[in-house]
C-alpha atoms as an extended CHARMM CRD file, in Angstrom:
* protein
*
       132  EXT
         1         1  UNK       CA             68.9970000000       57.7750000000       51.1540000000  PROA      1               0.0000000000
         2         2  UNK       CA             72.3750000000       57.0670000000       48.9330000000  PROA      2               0.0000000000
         3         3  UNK       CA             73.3730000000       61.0080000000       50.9680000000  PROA      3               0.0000000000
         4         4  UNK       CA             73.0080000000       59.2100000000       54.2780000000  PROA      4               0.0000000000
         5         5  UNK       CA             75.5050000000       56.5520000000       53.6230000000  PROA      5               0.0000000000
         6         6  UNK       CA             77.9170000000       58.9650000000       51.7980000000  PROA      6               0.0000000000
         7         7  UNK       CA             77.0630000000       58.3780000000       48.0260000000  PROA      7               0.0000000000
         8         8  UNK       CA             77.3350000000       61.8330000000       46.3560000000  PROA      8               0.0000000000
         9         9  UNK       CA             75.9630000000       62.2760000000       42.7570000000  PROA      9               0.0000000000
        10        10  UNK       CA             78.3380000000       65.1560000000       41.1040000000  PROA      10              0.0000000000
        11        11  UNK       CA             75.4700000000       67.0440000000       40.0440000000  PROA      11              0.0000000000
        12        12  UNK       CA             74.6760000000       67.8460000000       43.7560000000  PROA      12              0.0000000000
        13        13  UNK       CA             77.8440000000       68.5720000000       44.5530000000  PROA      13              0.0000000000
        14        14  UNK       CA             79.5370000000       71.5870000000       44.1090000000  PROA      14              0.0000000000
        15        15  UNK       CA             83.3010000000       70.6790000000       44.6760000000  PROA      15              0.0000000000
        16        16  UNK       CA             83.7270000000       67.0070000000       44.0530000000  PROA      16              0.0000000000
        17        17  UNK       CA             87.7060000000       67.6090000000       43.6400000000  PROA      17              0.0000000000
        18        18  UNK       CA             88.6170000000       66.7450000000       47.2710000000  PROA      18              0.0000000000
        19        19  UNK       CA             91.9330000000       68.1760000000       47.3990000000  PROA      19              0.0000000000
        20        20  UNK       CA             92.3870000000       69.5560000000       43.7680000000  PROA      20              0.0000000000
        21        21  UNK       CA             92.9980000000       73.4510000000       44.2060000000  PROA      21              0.0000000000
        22        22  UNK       CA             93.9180000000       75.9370000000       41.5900000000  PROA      22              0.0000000000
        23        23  UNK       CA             91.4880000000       78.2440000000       39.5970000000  PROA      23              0.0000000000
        24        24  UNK       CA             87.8890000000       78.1240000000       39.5800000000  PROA      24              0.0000000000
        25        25  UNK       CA             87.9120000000       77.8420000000       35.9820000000  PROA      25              0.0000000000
        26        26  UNK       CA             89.9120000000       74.7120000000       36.3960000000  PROA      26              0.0000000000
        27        27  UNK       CA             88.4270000000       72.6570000000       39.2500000000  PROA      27              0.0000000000
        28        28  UNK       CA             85.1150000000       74.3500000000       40.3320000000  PROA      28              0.0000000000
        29        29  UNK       CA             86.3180000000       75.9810000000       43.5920000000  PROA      29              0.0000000000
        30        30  UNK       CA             89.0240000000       78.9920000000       44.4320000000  PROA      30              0.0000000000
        31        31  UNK       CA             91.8000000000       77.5990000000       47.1700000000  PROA      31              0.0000000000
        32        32  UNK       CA             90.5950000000       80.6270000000       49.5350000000  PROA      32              0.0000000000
        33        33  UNK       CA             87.2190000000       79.0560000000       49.4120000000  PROA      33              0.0000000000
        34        34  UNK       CA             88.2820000000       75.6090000000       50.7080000000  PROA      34              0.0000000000
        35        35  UNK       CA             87.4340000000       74.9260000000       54.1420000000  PROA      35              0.0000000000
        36        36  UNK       CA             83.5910000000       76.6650000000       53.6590000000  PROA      36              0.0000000000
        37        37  UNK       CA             82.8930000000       74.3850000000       50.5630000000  PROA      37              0.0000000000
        38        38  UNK       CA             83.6690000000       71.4390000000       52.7850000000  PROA      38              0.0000000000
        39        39  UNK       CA             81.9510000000       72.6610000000       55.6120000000  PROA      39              0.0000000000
        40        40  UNK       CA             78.3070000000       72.9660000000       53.6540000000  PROA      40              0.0000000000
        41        41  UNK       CA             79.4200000000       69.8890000000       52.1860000000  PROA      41              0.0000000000
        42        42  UNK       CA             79.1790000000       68.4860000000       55.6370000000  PROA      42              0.0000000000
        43        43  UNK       CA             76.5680000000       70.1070000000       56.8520000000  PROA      43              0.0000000000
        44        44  UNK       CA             74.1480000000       69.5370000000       53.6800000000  PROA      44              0.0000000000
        45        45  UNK       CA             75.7870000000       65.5100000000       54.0650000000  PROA      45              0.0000000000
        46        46  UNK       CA             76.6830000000       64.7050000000       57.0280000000  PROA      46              0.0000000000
        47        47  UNK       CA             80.3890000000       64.1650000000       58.6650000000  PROA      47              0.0000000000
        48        48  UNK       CA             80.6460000000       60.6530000000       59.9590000000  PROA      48              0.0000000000
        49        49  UNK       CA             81.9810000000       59.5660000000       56.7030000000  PROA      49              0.0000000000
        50        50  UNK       CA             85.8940000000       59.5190000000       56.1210000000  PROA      50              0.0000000000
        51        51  UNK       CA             87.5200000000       59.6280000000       52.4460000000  PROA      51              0.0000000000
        52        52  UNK       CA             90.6770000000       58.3320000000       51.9580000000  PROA      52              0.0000000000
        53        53  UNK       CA             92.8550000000       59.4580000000       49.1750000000  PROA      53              0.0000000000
        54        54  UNK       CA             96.1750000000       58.4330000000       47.8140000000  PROA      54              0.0000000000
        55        55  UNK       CA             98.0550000000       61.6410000000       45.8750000000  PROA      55              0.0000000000
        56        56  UNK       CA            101.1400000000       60.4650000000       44.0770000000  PROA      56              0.0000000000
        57        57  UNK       CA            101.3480000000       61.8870000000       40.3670000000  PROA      57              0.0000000000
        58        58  UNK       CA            101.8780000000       65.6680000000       40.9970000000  PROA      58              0.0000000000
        59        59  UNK       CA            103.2840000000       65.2060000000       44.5330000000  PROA      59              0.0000000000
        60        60  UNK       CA            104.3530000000       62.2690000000       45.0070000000  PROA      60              0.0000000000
        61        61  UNK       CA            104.0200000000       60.0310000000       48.8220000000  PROA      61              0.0000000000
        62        62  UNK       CA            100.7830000000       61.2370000000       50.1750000000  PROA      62              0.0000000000
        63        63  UNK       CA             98.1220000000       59.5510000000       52.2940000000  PROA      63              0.0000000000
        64        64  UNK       CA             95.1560000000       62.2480000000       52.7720000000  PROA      64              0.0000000000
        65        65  UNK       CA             91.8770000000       62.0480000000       54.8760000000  PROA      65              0.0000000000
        66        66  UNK       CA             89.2000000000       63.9250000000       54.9970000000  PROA      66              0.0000000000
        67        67  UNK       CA             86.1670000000       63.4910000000       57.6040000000  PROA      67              0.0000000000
        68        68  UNK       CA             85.5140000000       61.5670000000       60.6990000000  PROA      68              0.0000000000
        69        69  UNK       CA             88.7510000000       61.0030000000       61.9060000000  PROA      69              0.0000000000
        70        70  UNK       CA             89.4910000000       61.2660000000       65.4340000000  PROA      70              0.0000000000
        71        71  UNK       CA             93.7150000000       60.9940000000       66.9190000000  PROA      71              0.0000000000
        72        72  UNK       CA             93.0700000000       57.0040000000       68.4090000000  PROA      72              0.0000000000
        73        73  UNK       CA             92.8680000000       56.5160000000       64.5160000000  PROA      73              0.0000000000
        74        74  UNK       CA             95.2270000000       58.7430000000       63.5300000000  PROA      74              0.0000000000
        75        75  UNK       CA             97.6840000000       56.9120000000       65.9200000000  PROA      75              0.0000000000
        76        76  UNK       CA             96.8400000000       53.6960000000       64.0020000000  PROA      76              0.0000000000
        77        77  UNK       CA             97.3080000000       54.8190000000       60.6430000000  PROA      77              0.0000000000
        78        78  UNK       CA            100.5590000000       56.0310000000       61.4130000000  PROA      78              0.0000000000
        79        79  UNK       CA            101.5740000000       52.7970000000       63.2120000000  PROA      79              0.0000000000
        80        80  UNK       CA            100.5450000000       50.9090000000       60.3070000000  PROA      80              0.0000000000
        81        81  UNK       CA            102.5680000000       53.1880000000       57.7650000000  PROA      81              0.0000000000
        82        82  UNK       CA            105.8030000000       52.8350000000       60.3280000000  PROA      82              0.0000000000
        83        83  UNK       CA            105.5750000000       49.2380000000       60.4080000000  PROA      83              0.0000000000
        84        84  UNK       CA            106.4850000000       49.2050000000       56.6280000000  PROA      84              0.0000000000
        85        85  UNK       CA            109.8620000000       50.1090000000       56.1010000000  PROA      85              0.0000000000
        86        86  UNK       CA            109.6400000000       51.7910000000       52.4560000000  PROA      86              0.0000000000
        87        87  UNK       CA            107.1620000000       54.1760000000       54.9740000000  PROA      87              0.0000000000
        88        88  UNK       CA            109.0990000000       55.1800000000       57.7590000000  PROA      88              0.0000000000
        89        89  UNK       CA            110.0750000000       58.5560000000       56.7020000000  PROA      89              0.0000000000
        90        90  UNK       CA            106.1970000000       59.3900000000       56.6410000000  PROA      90              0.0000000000
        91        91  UNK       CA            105.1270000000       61.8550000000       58.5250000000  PROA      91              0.0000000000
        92        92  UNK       CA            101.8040000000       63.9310000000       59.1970000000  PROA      92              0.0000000000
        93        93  UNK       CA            101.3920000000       67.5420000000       57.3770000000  PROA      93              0.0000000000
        94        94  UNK       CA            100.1280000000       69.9540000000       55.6080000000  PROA      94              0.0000000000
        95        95  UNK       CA            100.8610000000       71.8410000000       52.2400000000  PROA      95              0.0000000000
        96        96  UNK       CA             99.1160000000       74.2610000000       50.0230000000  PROA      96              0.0000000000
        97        97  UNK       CA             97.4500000000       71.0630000000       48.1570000000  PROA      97              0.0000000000
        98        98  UNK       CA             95.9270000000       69.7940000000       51.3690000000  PROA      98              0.0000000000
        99        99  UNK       CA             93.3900000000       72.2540000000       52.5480000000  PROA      99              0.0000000000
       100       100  UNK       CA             90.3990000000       70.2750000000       51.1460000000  PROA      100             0.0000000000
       101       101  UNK       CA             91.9990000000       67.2560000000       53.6430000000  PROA      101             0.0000000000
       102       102  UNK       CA             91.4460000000       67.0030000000       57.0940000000  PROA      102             0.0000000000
       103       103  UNK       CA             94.6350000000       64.7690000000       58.0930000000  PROA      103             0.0000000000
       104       104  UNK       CA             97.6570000000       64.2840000000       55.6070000000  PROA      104             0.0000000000
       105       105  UNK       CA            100.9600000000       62.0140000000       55.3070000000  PROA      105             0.0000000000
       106       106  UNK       CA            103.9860000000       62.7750000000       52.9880000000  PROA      106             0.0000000000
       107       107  UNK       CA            106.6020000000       60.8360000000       52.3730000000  PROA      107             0.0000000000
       108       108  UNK       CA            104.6460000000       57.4850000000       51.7780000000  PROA      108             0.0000000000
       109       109  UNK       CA            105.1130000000       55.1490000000       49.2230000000  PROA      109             0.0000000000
       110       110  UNK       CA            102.2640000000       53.3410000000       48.4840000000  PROA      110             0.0000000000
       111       111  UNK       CA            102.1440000000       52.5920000000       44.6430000000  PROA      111             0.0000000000
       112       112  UNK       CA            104.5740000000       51.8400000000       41.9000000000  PROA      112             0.0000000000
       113       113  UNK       CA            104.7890000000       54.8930000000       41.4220000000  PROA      113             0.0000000000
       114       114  UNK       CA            105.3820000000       56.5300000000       37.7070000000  PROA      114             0.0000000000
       115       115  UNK       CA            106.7220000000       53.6090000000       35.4730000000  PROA      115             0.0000000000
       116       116  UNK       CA            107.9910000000       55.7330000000       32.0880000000  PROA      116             0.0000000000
       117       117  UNK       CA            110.2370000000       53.3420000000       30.7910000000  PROA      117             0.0000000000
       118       118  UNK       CA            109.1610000000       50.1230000000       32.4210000000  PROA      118             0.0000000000
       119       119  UNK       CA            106.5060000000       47.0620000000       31.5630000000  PROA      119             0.0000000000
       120       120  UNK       CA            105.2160000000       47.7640000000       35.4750000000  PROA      120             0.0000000000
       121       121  UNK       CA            102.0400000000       49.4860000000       36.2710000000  PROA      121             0.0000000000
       122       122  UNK       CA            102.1020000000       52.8460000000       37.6680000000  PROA      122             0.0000000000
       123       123  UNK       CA            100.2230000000       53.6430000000       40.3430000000  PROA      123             0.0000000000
       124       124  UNK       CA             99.7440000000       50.0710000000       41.0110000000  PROA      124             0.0000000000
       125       125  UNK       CA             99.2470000000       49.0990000000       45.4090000000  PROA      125             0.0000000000
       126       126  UNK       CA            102.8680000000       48.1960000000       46.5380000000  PROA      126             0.0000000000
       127       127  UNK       CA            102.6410000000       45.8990000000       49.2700000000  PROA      127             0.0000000000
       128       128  UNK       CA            100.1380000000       44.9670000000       51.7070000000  PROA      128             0.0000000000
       129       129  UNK       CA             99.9650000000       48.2970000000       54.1610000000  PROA      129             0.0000000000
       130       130  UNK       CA             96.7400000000       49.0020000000       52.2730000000  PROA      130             0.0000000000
       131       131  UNK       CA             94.7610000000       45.9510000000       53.2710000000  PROA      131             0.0000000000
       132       132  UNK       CA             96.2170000000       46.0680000000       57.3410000000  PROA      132             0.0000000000
């Protein structure tokens, strides 16, 4: 089954904005509703899988996680962000746009970025931490 191996179709899911919060009306889910969506979404799916997302438009520099993610891993992760300078300010946290995420860095800087005035691509990968 696609479920098993952590393919969602939307229409089965309920709140398929990991880490979007704000009205219902806006992204399916109120922020005081959070961590129960996410646990029947585990539950009804399983937990073993781990979703990795990279949040830098609204608020800029963070790595989030959500899932099977245990702290051998999370010692990894942050070793690999330290061992790139533009990432050594990064550090593990939580604000008031993470409760959908499990496990959260800020102060990363893994794209471009926002390139208004430029010929560059924003958002683009910057470097090779993503691939380590």
């Amino acid at each position: 089954k696609c479920s098993q191996l952590g393919f969602v179709r939307a229409a089965e899911c309920q709140a398929v904005a990991m880490g979007c919060l704000g009205s219902k009306s806006t992204y399916g889910i109120e922020p005081d509703q959070c961590k129960n969506a996410v646990a029947d979404l585990r539950r009804k799916y399983g937990c073993n899988i781990l979703t990795m997302g990279i949040k830098d438009q609204n608020v800029p520099g963070k790595l989030c996680f959500s899932g099977a993610l245990d702290e051998q891993l999370k010692a990894a992760i942050g070793q690999v962000l330290s061992s790139d300078g533009d990432n050594r300010p990064a550090r593990k946290g939580n604000d008031e746009y993470d409760k959908m995420w499990d496990c959260n860095w800020h102060e990363t800087s893994l794209t471009s970025g926002h390139q208004m005035f430029s010929l560059a691509k924003s958002y683009f990968p910057r470097g090779k931490v993503l691939v380590k």
